[in-house]
C-alpha positions in Angstrom: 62.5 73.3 122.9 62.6 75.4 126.3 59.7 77.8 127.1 61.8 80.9 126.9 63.8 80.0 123.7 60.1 79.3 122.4 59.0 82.8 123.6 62.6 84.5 122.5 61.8 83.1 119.0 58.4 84.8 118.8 59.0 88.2 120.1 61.8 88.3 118.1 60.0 87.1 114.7 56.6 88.0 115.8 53.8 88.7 113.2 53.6 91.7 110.5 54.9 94.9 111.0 52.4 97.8 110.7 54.9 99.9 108.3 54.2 103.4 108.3 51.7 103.6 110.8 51.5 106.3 113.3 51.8 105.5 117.2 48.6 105.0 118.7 46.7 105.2 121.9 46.6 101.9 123.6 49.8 101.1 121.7 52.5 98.8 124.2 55.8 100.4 123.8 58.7 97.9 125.5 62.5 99.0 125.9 65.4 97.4 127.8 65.7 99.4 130.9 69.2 100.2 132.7 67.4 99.4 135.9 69.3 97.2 138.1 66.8 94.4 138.0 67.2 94.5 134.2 69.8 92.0 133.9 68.0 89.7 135.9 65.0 90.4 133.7 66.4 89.9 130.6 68.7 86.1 132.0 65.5 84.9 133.2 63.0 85.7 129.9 65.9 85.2 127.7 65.1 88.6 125.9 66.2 92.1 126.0 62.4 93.5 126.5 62.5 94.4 130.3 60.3 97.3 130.8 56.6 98.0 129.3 53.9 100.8 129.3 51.1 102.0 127.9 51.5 104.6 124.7 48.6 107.9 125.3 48.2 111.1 124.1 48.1 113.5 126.7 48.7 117.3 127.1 49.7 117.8 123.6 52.1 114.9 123.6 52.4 111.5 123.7 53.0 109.8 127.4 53.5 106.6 128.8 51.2 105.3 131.6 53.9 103.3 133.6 55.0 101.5 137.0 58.4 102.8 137.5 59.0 103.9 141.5 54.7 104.3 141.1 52.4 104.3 138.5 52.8 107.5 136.6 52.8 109.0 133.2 55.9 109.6 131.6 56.7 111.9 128.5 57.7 109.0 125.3 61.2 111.2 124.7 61.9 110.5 128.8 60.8 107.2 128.7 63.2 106.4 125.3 66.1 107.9 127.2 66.2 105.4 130.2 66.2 102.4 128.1 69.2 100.9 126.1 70.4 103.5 123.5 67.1 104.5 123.0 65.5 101.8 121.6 61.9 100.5 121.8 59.5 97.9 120.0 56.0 99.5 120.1 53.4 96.9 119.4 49.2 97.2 118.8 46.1 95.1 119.4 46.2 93.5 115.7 42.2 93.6 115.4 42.3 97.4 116.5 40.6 98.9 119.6 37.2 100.3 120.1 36.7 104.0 121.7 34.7 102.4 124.5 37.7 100.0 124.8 40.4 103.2 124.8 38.1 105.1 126.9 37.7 102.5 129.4 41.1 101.6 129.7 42.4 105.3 130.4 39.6 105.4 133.1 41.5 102.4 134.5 44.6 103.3 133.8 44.2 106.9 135.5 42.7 105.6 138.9 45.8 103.2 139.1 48.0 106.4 138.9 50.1 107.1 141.8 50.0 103.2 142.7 53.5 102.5 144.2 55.9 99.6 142.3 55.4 96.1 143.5 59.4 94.8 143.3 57.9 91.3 144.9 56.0 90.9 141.9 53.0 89.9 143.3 49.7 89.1 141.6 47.4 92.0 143.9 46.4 95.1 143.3 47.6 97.1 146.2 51.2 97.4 144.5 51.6 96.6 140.7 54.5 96.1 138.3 55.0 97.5 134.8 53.9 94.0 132.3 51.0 93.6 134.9 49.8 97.2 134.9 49.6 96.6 131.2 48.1 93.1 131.5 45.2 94.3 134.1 44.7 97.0 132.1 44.1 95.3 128.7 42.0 92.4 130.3 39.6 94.7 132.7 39.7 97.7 130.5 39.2 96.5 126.6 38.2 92.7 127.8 41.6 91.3 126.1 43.8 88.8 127.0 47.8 89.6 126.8 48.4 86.1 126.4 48.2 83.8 129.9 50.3 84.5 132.5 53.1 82.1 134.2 53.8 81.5 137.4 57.2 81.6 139.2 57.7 77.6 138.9 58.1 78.2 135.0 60.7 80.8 135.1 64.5 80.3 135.0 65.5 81.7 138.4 69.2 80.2 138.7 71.3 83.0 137.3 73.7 84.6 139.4 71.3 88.0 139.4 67.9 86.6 139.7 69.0 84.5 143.1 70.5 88.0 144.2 66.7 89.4 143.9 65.4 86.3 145.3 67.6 86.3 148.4 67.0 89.9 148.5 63.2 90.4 148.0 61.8 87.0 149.2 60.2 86.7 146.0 56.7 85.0 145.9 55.2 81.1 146.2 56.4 78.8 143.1 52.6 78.8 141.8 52.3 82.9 142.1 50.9 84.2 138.8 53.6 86.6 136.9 53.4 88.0 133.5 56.4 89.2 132.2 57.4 92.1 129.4 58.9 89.2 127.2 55.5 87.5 127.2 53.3 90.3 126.6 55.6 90.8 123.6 55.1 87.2 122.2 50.9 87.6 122.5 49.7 86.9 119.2 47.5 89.4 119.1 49.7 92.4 118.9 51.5 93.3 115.8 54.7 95.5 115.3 54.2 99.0 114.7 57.9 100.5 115.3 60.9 98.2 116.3 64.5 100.1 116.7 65.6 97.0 118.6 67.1 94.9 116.2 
């Protein structure tokens, strides 16, 4: 079996769902942004997760710390309305997070704010893209792995609208780490919290 239908499979049918439980901070919440690189995203994963931030509670709401056009914190009813029809699949650290972990990943996560999107996809940190905001945030901040990440050479690139964004963007080297919203998803362990994308 393929990679991605192994990875499709396990987002899809992943673990327990936390029924009932309220969202959290530290929470991942994924949609399947209308972006134009969303097709692509979605042909070369194989799933309809696209997009992915970081669920906080912040100034009497709940935000999402995001890389859209730049690293910023977006209100959760915005950030429901630019993905497909609304729908999102929040997921949680299964074992639960510490405050020192919560409190260190917001310090992270806030002096990445204002970071501008990195449309190469490139592992650095002077531009960053959504699943490895997240990623660098959940490994530097709370010491947790989101799974491994992949490099370019393991990716299905030979859709019609991921060799657009590679003839367009240059994308990087074959061996060029990349994490992807698909494979954060499949990391087992996170469990379900909310899913509205079935």
């Amino acid at each position: 079996m393929k990679f991605h239908q192994m990875l499709l499979g396990s987002v899809l049918a992943a673990g327990v769902e936390a029924r009932g439980q309220e969202l959290r901070n530290g929470d991942l919440v994924f949609h399947s942004s209308l972006s134009r690189q969303s097709k692509a995203i979605r042909l070369v994963t194989r799933s309809p997760l696209t997009h992915v931030g970081l669920l906080w509670r912040d100034q009497g709401g709940w935000q999402v710390l995001e890389a859209e056009d730049s690293v910023q914190l977006t209100p959760y009813e915005t950030f429901l309305g630019r993905g497909a029809g609304g729908r999102v699949l929040v997921k949680r650290w299964r074992a639960g997070l510490l405050p020192s972990q919560l409190g260190r990943m917001r310090q992270l996560g806030r002096s990445y704010l204002g970071l501008p999107y990195d449309p190469l996809f490139r592992w650095g940190d002077e531009r960053i893209y959504c699943s490895e905001l997240v990623w660098k945030i959940y490994a530097r901040g709370a010491g947790l792995r989101l799974g491994q990440p992949q490099t370019f050479a393991q990716l299905d690139l030979s859709s019609a609208p991921a060799q657009v964004l590679v003839r367009e963007r240059g994308l990087p080297p074959s061996q060029e780490p990349i994490v992807t919203p698909a494979a954060l998803a499949a990391c087992a362990g996170l469990v379900i919290v909310k899913n509205t994308m079935r």
